[in-house]
N, C-alpha and C positions, 0 to 999 in steps of 0.2 A: 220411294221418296225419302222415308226417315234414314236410309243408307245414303244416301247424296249429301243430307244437311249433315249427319255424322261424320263424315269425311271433309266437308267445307272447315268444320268445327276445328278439326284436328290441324286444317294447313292456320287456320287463325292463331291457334296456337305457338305454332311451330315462326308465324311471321312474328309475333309478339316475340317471341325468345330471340328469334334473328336480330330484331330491331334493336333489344335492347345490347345485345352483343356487340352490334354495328355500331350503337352508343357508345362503348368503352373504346374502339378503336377512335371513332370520330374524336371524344374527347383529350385524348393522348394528342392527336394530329391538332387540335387547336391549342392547346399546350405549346406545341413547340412552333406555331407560328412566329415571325418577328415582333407583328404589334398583337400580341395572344389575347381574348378576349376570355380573358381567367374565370370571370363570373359566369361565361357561359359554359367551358367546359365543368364547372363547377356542377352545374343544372343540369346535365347529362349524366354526367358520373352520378349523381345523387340518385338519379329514376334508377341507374343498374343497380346500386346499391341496396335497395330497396325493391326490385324486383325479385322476384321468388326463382328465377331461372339464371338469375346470373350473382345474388347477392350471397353466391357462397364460391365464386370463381375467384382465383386468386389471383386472376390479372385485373377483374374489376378493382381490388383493394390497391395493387397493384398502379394502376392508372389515378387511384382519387390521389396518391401520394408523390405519385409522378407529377400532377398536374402543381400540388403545393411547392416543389422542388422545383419546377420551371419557375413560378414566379419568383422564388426566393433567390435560384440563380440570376436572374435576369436585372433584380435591383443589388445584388454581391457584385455584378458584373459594373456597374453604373460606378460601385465601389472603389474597384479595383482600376476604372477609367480616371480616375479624381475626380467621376462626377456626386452629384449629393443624390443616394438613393431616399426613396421612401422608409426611414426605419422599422415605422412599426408596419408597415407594410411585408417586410424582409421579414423581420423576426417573427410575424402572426404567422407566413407562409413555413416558414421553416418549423415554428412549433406546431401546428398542425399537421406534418405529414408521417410524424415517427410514429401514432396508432396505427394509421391506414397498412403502414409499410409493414406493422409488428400483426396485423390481420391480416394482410400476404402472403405474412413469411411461414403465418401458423397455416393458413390453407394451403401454401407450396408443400407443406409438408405430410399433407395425408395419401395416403396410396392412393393408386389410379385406381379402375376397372378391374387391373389384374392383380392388384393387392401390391406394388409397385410402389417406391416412391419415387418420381423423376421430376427433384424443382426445376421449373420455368424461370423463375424470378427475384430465386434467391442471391443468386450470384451479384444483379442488380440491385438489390436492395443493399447488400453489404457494402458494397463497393460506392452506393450514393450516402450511407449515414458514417459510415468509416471517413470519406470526404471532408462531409459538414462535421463532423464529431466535434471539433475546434470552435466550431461559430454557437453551439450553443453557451459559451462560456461569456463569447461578447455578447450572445443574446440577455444571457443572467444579468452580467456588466450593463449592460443598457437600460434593463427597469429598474438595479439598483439603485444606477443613478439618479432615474427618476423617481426613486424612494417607493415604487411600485412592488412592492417587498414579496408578495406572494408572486407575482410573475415572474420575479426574477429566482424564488426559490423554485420553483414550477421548470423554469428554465435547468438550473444548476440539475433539479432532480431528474430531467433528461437527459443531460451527460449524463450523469452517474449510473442510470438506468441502458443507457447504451453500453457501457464499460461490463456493465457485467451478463449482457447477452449473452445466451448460450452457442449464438452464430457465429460469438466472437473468441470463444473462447483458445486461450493459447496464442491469440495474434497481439497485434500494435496496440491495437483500437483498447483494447481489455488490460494494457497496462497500468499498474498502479506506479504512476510519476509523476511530475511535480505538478503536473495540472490536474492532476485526479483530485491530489491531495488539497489543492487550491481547493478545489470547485468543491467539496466536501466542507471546507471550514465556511467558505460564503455561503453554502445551501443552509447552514447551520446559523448561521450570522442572521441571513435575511428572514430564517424560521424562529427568532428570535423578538422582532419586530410585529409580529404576528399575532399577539397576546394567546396565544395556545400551546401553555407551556407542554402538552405532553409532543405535540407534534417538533417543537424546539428542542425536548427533551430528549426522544428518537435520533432525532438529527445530530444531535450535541454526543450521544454514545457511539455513533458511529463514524465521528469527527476524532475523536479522542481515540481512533483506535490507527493512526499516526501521528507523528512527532509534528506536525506542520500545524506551529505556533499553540501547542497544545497546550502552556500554560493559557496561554485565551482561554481556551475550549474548554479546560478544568474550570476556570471561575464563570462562564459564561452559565456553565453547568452547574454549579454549585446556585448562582441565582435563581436559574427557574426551579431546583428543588426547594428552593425556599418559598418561591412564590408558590409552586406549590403544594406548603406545605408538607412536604414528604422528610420528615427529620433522620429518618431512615437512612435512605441513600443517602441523603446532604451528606451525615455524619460520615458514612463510608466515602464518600468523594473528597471528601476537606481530607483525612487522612490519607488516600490514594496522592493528592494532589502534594501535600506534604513530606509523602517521601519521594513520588518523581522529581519535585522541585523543593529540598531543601532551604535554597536562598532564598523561596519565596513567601514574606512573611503575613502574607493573605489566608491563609489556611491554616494555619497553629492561631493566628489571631480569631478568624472567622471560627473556627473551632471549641476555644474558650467563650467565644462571647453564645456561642449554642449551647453551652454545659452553663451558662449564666444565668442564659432566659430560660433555661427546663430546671433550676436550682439545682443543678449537677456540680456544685463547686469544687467539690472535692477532687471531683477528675479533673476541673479545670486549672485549680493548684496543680495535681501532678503533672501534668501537659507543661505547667509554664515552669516549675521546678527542673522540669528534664530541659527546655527551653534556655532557661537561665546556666543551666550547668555545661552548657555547648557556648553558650554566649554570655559572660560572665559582666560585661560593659555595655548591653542593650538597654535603655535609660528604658523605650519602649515598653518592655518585660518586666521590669520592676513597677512600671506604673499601673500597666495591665493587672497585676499581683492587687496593686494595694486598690482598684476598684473592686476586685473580689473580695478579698476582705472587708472593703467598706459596703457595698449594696447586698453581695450575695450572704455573707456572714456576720455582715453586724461588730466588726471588730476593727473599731475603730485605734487599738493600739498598734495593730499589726498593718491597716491601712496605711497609718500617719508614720510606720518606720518604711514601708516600700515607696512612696510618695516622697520619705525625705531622701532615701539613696537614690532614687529617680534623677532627681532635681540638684545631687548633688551630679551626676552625669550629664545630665544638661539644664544647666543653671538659668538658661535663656528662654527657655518652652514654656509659653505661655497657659498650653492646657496644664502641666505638670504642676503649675504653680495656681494655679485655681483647684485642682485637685484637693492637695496641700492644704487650702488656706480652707477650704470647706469641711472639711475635717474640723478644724478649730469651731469654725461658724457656726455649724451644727452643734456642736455642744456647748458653744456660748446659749442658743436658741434654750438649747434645751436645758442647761443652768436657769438660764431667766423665766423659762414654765414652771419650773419648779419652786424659783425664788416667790411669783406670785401666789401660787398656791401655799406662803409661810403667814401666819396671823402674827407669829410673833418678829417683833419689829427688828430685834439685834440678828438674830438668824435671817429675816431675809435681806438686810444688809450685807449680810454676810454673803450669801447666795449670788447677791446680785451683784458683789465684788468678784466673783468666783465668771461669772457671764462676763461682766466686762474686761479682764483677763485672758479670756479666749478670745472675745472682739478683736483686743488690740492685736494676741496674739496672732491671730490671721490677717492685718490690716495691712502687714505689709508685703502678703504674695498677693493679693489682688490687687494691690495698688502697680505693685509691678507688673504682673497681668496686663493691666489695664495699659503701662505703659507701651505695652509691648505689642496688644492687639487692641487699640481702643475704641474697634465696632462690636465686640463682643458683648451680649445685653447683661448676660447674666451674673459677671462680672462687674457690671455697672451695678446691677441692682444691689448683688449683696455688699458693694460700699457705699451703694445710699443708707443700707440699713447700718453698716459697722458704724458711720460716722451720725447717725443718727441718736446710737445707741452710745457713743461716746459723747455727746454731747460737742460735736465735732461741726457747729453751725454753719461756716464759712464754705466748710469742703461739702457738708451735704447740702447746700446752695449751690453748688459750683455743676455737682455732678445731677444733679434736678436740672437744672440748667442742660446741661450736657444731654440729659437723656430725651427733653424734649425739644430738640434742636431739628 
């Protein structure tokens, strides 16, 4: 009797594996129906996948990828009729089925019984993602659009990830051309939007490593080492990016104002010394110069000489001339702190003739300033105080007026 239920046992088994086997054919075959009932082959394929007798078959993985590719063909096809398919239909089917096909392709490739390797389904799987290779670019392009930024990075990083298959290697599909290069700068783009600088950061060093708008890529990259904090690379990237792109004056600037904030002046003079001596008539460069000298050094004789050759290059720049006249400002201020602190009364007349000397002296770059840019606040402010302190009634009426307008 216990030899009869042992044997019953064994065909139960045997129908269980049948069954589910007969699963993966049946779900292919509804697949390729006309009106395909995709969520049912869906619930087929899943049981094989998860059955112990067939979830290491590599047509099961085979078919759950097949079946994504049917629906994805099916709404490309509605596409390519000028009818309107379902998008995120298409592109959910097509991003879904490159694991299934890359768990395929790894089981097509382990030896048989006799130690053997003979794929089934490789040929098939190359020949469907080699196809589609192209549509994940419109798929990237479609959730950028919709500012859906990790799907569309998710997307690009698909191509790129089919590009450098080992099943592709040496063919079309694995070519580095101008869509590779594309889809490398957007995966980087969209991994930017992301607030995860390291993951943007990866993307952005692997961006930079073609010419395909790679000054972006340099400064895109330079940002998130900033953000995070990494002064390290920054510094190495600003200078990299400085000698790829000479003309571009983003990173000799972005460079000095990092030797600014780490009180690195000294290097940030010679950086702009070598600067000035390639570009002799950059108003830019000399203004740059005489901010160093004024916040990073404290030297406000060598500020207020690189601020006046500035300004003598561009006479009309409204920041150049606020520069300029703050220099004066500031040691009128600071004359007049000093005047107060005098008991005796001919010396801090004296003092306070010395303050208002500087006042004037500066009154009229920020008047000009002002004409020049007159939503600037800060500019407003320090000629409420110039004419305040020249006893200049009318005008500091005028610009009180002005500032609460």
């Amino acid at each position: 009797m216990k030899r009869i239920l042992f044997t019953v046992a064994l065909c139960l088994v045997a129908s269980a594996s049948f069954g589910q086997k007969k699963a993966v054919k049946e779900a292919q075959s509804i697949a390729k129906e006309t009106n395909a009932n995709y969520d049912e082959a869906r619930t087929l394929i899943k049981g094989a996948m998860e059955n112990p007798e067939t979830k290491d078959m590599a047509e099961t993985w085979y078919a759950a990828g097949f079946i994504e590719d049917q629906q994805f063909s099916n709404e490309r096809t509605k596409q390519i009729l000028g009818q309107q398919p379902d998008e995120t239909v298409m592109y959910t089917a097509l991003f879904n089925e490159l694991p299934y096909f890359l768990k395929s392709y790894e089981l097509d490739q382990q030896p048989n019984e006799k130690g053997k390797i003979k794929p089934k389904f490789t040929k098939k799987i190359k020949d469907i993602l080699s196809s589609n290779h192209v549509y994940y670019i419109n798929g990237g392009a479609y959730y950028f659009d919709q500012r859906d930024y990790q799907k569309a990075y998710d997307f690009f990083q698909q191509y790129l990830q089919i590009a450098d298959l080992p099943m592709f290697e040496g063919e079309r599909t694995a070519e580095r051309d101008s869509n590779f290069m594309t889809v490398q700068f957007y995966a980087a783009v969209a991994a930017t939007q992301l607030n995860n600088s390291e993951l943007a950061i990866a993307a952005l060093e692997r961006a930079k490593t073609t010419d395909f708008r790679a000054n972006d890529v340099y400064q895109y990259l330079c940002y998130e080492y900033e953000q995070a904090k990494d002064t390290v690379n920054l510094e190495k990237t600003l200078k990299e990016g400085m000698q790829k792109f000479p003309e571009e004056k983003y990173y000799l600037l972005s460079l000095i104002n990092t030797y600014i904030y780490s009180n690195r002046n000294q290097e940030a003079i010679e950086y702009l010394n070598t600067a000035i001596a390639s570009e002799p008539n950059n108003a830019q460069l000399y203004d740059v110069m005489g901010r160093v000298y004024e916040t990073g050094l404290k030297d406000n004789a060598n500020a207020e000489k690189y601020f006046a050759k500035a300004l003598e290059m561009d006479p009309e720049n409204a920041d150049i001339l606020s520069n300029l006249g703050r220099i004066y400002y500031n040691q009128a201020v600071q004359k007049q702190a000093e005047a107060n602190g005098i008991s005796d009364q001919a010396k801090y007349q004296e003092e306070l003739a010395k303050a208002k000397e500087m006042f004037s002296k500066a009154l009229p770059y920020f008047e000009k300033a002002h004409q020049i840019n007159p939503e600037a606040r800060d500019v407003m402010t320090a000629l409420r105080g110039i004419y305040y302190n020249l006893n200049m009634g009318d005008k500091f009426e005028a610009i009180e007026a002005e500032m609460n307008m």
